[in-house]
C-alpha positions in Angstrom: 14.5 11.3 19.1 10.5 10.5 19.8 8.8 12.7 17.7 5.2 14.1 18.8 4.1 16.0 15.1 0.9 14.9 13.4 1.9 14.1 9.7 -0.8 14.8 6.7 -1.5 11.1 6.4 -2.9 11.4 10.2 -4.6 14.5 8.9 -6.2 12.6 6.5 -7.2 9.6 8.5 -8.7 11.7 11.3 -11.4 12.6 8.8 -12.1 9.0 8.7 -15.4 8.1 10.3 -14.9 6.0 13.2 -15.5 2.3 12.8 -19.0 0.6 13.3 -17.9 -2.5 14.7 -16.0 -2.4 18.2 -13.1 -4.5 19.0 -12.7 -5.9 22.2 -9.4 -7.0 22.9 -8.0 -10.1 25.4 -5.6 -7.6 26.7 -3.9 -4.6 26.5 -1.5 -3.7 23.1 1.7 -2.0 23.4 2.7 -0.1 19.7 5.9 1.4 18.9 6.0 3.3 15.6 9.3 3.8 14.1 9.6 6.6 12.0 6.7 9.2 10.6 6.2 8.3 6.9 3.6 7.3 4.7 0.7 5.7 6.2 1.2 6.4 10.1 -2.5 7.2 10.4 -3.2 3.4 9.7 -2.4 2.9 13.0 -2.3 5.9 15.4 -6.4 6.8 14.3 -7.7 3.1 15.1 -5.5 3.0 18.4 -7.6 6.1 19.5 -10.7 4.6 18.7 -9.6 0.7 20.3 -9.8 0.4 24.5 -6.7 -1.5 25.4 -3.8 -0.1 22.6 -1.3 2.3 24.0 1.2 3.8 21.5 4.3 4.1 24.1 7.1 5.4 21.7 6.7 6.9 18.3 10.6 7.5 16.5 11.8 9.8 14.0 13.9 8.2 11.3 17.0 8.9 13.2 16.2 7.2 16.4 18.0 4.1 17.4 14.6 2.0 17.3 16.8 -1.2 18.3 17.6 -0.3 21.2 13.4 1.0 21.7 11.9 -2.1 20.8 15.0 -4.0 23.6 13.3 -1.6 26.3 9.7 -1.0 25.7 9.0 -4.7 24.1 5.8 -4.0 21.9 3.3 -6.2 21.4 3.3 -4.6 17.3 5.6 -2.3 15.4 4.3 0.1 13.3 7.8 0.0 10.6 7.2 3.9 8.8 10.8 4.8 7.9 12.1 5.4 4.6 12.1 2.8 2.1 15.8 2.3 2.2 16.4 1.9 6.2 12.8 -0.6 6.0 13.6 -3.9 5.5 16.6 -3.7 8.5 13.8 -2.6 10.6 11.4 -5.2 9.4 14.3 -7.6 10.1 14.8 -6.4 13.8 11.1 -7.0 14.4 11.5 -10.3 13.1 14.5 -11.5 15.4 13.1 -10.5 18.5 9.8 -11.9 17.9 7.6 -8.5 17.4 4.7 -8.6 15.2 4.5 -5.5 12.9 2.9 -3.6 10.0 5.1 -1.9 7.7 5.0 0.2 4.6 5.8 -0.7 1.5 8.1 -1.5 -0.1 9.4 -4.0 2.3 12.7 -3.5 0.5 14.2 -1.9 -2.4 16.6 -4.7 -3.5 15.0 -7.7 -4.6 17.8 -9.8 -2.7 16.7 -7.3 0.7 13.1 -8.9 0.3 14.4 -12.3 -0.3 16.3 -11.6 3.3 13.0 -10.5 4.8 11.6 -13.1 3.8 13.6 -15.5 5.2 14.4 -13.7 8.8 10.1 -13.7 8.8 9.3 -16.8 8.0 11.9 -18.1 10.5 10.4 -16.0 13.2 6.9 -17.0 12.6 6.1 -13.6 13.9 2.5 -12.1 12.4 2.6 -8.8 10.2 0.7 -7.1 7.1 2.1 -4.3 4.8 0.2 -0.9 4.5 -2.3 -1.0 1.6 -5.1 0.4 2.8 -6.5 1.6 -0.6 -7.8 -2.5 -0.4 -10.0 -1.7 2.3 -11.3 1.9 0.9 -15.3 1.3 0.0 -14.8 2.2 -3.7 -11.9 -0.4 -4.3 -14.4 -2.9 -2.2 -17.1 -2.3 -4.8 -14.9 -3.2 -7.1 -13.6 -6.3 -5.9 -17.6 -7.7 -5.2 -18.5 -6.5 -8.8 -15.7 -8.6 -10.6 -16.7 -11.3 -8.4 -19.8 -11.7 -8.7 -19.6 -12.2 -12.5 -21.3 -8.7 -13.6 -18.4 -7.7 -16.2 -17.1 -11.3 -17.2 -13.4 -12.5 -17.9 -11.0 -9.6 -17.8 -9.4 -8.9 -20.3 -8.3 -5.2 -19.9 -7.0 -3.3 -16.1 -6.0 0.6 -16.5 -4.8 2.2 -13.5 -3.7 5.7 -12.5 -1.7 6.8 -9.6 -0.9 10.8 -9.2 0.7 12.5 -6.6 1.3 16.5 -5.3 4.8 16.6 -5.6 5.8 17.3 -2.3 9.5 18.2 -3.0 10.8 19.0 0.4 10.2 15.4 1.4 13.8 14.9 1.4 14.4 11.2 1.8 12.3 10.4 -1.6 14.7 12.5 -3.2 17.8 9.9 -3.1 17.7 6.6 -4.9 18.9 5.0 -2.1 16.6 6.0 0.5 13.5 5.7 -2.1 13.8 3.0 -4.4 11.8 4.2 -7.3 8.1 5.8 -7.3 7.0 2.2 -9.1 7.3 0.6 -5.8 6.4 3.4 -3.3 3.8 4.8 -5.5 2.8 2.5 -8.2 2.5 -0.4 -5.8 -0.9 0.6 -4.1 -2.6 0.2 -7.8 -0.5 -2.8 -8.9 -2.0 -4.7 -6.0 -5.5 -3.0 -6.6 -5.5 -4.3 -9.8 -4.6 -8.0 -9.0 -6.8 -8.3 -6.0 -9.8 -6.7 -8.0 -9.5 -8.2 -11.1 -8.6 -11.6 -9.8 -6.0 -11.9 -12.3 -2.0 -12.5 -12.1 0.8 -10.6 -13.6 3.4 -12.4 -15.7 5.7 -9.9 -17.5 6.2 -6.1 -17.4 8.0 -3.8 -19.1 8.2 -0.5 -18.0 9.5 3.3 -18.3 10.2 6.2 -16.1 12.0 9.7 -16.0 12.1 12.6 -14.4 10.8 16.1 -16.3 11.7 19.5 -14.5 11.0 19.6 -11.2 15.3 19.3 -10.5 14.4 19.9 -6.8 13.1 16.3 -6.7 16.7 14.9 -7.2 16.9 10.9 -8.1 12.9 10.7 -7.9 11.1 10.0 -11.2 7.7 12.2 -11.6 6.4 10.3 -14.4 5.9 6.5 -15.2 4.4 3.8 -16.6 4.1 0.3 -16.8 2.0 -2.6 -19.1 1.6 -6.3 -17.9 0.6 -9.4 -19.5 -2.0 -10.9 -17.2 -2.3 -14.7 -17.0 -5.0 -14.8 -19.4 -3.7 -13.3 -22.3 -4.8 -10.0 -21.0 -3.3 -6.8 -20.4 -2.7 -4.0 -17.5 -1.8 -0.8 -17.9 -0.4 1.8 -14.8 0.4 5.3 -14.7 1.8 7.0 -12.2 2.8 10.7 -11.9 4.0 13.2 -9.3 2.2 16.1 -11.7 -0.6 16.8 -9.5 -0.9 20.7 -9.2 -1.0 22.3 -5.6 -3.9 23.6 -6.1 -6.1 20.3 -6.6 -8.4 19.3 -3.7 -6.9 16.4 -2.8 -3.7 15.2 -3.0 -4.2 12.1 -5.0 -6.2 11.3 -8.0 -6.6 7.7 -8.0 -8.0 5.7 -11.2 -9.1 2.2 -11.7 -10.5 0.4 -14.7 -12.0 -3.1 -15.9 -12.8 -4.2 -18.8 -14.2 -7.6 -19.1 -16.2 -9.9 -22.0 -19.7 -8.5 -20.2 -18.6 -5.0 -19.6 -16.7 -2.4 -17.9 -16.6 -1.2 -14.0 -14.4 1.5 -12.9 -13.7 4.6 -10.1 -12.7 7.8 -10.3 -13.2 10.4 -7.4 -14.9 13.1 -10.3 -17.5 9.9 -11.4 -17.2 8.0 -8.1 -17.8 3.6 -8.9 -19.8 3.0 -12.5 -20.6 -0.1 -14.0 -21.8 -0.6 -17.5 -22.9 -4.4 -18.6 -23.9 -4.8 -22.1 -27.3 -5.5 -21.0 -28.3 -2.1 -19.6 -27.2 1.6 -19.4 -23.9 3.0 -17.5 -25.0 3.7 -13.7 -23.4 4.8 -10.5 -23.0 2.3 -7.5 -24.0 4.4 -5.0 -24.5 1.6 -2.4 -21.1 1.2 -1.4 -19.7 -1.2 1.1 -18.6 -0.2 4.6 -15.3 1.5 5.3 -12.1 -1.0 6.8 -9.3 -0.9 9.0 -6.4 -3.0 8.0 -4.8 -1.6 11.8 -8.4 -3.2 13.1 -8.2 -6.5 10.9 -4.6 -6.8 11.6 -5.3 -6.5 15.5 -8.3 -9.3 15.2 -6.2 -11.6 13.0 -3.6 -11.7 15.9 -5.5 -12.0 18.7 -9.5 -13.1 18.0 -8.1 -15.8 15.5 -9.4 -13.5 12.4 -7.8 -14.0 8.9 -4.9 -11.8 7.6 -6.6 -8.8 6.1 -4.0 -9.5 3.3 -3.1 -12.4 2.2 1.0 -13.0 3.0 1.3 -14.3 -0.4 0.0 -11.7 -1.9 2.3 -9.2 0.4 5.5 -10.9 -1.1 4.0 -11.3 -4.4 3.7 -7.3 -4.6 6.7 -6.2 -3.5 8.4 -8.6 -5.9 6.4 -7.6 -8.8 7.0 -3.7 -8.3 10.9 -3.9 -7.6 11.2 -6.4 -10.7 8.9 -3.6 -12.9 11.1 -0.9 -12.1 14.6 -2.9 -12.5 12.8 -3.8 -16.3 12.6 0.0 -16.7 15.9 0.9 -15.6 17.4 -1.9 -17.9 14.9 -1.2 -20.8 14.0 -4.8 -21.0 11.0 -7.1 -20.4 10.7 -9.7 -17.4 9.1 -12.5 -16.4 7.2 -12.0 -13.1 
């Protein structure tokens, strides 16, 4: 079934202001989408905005996308089904040569990634994973403060994730067709705090439950993790589908570091801050200019542009977040 509904996350991105620098494309971009979860509006708002892409099929999770991508023959596949059905998708795209952006998790098994991997790989097919918090301004502020030296070494991440609880999305309900809110949820923040802070993560142990809320079935509402970052360091991420219906938005996202020199951080109430222990707290208000990971992806593949994320990092994530949560189901430590 092709399904024609807008979804909140399109919603969301057709507030986005449209892009200040054009892309001109060598030639014209066919796009299937399969399935309508998550971060769809990463690609359907930039293909309104970019001569040359045509969406021709957009799928519903039941749809027999195989049999899709073997007639319409994309140039890119948007993968947006649930978490559980992702990585066969992402490994259909990959044996007949289709780039594609997925969501993330790639997988929910850690030996379903390692299969992605390979199929991938063997394929040499180009793709990126939807974390499009890494191209947000705020986030981007971020990143150029702890790189240009302003809070020092750091020592000390905190990170907050919470959510709406949305319990009629069915499929997050299941275990088998969510995987865990570390690696849908908390994995947006995990990588936001790697790629800001510059740092690595090599052991977590975390914790997770659900309280009330029996409507949401297998999916935990509250969790936690702490990492050991390379340094000696440590990270701290919360994550919580607590966020009452009647907040503005329907995420509250959080992001702290601490380093030797001071301390920068976001929050949507305080917006970016940075306090060095040479002057007063103050509010970057000069932020940089919103992204597109859709856009970058597009120039990577065909103006010989970078990979708006770095593959490494992509497989570095997902393995990270599926090994966090496996530590909290098992109550143990591990090495990441």
């Amino acid at each position: 079934m092709i399904c024609r509904n807008i979804t909140r996350r399109v919603a969301m991105m057709a507030a986005v202001p449209a892009f200040a620098e054009p892309l001109k494309l060598p030639k014209k971009v066919r796009v299937v989408l399969i399935g309508r979860e998550g971060h769809t509006g990463e690609v359907s708002t930039p293909a309104k905005q970019i001569p040359g892409i045509e969406i021709v099929a957009q799928l519903d999770g039941k749809a027999d996308y195989r049999s899709v991508l073997d007639r319409e023959k994309p140039d890119i596949v948007g993968v947006c089904n649930d978490n559980g059905a992702r990585a066969a998708a992402i490994i259909a795209c990959a044996e007949r040569g289709l780039h594609f952006i997925a969501e993330k998790p790639f997988a929910i098994k850690v030996e379903d990634l390692a299969r992605c991997r390979r199929a991938v790989e063997k394929s040499g097919v180009r793709y990126t994973m939807m974390l499009p918090l890494r191209f947000a301004p705020h986030f981007l502020a971020l990143k150029e403060i702890v790189s240009s030296g302003q809070i020092g070494e750091v020592a000390q991440i905190g990170g907050q994730k919470s959510y709406k609880p949305a319990p009629n999305v069915a499929w997050r309900n299941k275990a088998a067709s969510y995987g865990g809110t570390i690696p849908w949820v908390g994995i947006h923040m995990a990588d936001l705090m790697r790629w800001t802070s510059g740092r690595e993560f090599v052991s977590a142990a975390a914790f997770q439950s659900r309280l009330g809320w029996p409507e949401l079935g297998d999916r935990e509402n509250t969790a936690a993790a702490l990492f050991q970052l390379d340094n000696g360091g440590v990270a701290t991420l919360r994550m919580d589908y607590l966020r009452p219906d009647g907040a503005k938005t329907h995420e509250d996202d959080r992001l702290r570091l601490a380093g030797t020199k001071g301390v920068a951080e976001y929050q949507a109430s305080t917006g970016v801050t940075l306090m060095t222990y040479d002057g007063p707290q103050r509010v970057i208000s000069a932020l940089p200019a919103q992204q597109s990971l859709f856009t970058e992806f597009l120039r990577a593949i065909y103006l010989g542009g970078p990979d708006p994320i770095a593959l490494a990092d992509i497989w570095r994530i997902n393995e990270i977040c599926l090994k966090t949560r496996d530590a909290a189901n098992s109550n143990r430590v591990a090495k990441l």
